[in-house]
N, C-alpha and C positions, 0 to 999 in steps of 0.2 A: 248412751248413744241413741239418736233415734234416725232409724230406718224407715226409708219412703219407698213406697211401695205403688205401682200402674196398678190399679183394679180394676180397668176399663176393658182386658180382652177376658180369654175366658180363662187364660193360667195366670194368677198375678207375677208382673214382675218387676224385681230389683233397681230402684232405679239412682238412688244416691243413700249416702248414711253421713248423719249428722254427730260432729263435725267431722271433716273429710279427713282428719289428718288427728291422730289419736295423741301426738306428743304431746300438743296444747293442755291436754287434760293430765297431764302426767302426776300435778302437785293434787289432784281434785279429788283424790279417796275412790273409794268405790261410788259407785253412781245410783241415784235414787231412782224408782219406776218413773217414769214420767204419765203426769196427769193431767196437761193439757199442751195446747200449742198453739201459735196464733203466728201466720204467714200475712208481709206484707210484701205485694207482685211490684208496690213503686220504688220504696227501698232499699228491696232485696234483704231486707232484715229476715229472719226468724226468732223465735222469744219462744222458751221450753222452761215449763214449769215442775214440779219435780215433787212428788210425794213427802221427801224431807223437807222441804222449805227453797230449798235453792231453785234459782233460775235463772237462765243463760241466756245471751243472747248471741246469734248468730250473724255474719252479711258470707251473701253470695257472692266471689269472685272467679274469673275465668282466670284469670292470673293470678302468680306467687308474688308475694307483695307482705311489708314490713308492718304488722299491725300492733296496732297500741290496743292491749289487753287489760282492763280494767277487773277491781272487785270491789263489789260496796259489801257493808255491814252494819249494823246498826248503831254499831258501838267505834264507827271510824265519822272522823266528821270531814276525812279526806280521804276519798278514793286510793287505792292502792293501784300500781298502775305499772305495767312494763311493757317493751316492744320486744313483738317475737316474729319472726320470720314464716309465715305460715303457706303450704301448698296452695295451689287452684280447688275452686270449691268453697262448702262451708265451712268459713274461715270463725274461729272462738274471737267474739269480742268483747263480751262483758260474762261476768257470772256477780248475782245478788243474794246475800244472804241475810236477807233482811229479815224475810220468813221462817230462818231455820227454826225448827222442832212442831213447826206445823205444816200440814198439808196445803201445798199451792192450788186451788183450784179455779182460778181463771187467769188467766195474762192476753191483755190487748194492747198490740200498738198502734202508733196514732203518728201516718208521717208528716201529717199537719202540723204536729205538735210538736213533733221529732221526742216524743214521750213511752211510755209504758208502764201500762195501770196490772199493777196485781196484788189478786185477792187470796187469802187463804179458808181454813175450815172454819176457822173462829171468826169474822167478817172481817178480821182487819184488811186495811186498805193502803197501798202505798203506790206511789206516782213518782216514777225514775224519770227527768230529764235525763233523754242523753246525749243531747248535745256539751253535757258536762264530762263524766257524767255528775248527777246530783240528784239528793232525796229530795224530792217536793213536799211529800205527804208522807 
């Protein structure tokens, strides 16, 4: 889970935790530190990369709404894929285990592209369409 935080007064505070709604994650094991994160303000995405390999991706909704929940892997050449009914807030929409057993350290999205580039320790490099979704790279 990752918690966001105001640091802008002089006591920081509480302001959302990511995702909003803990059941989504219920099949997902224990969860890795998280090692980075990359917020986009036009699509309302978040993308959270994850010490073990995994990364997730997020959308912001004000409303409860039927979301189609995705998982890639390396070794799938079709997305796994189901609809789950999720709260208001940060709604789970994708999670990638493309990277597992190495360290994620960078994920940027791109609403141009409707894309997501991430990197791990070792340089690999991989580029998720998700308007699919799909492996590019």
């Amino acid at each position: 889970r990752v918690r966001v935080w105001d640091a802008t007064s002089e006591v920081p505070k509480h302001m959302t935790t990511v995702p909003s709604d803990l059941r989504v994650l219920k099949d997902e094991g224990r969860l890795m530190p998280v090692a980075c994160v990359d917020a986009c303000p036009l699509s309302g995405l978040l993308a959270v990369g994850h010490e073990g390999g995994m990364v997730r991706v997020y959308q912001f909704s004000t409303t409860p709404q039927s979301v189609r929940q995705v998982s890639l892997t390396s070794t799938t050449a079709m997305p796994y894929d189901t609809q789950i009914d999720q709260n208001p807030g940060w709604q789970y929409l994708l999670s990638s285990a493309i990277h597992m057993g190495r360290h994620v350290t960078a994920v940027r999205l791109s609403s141009r592209e409707q894309a997501l580039a991430v990197g791990d320790d070792a340089g690999n490099l991989s580029i998720i369409d998700l308007r699919g979704p799909t492996i590019k790279i």
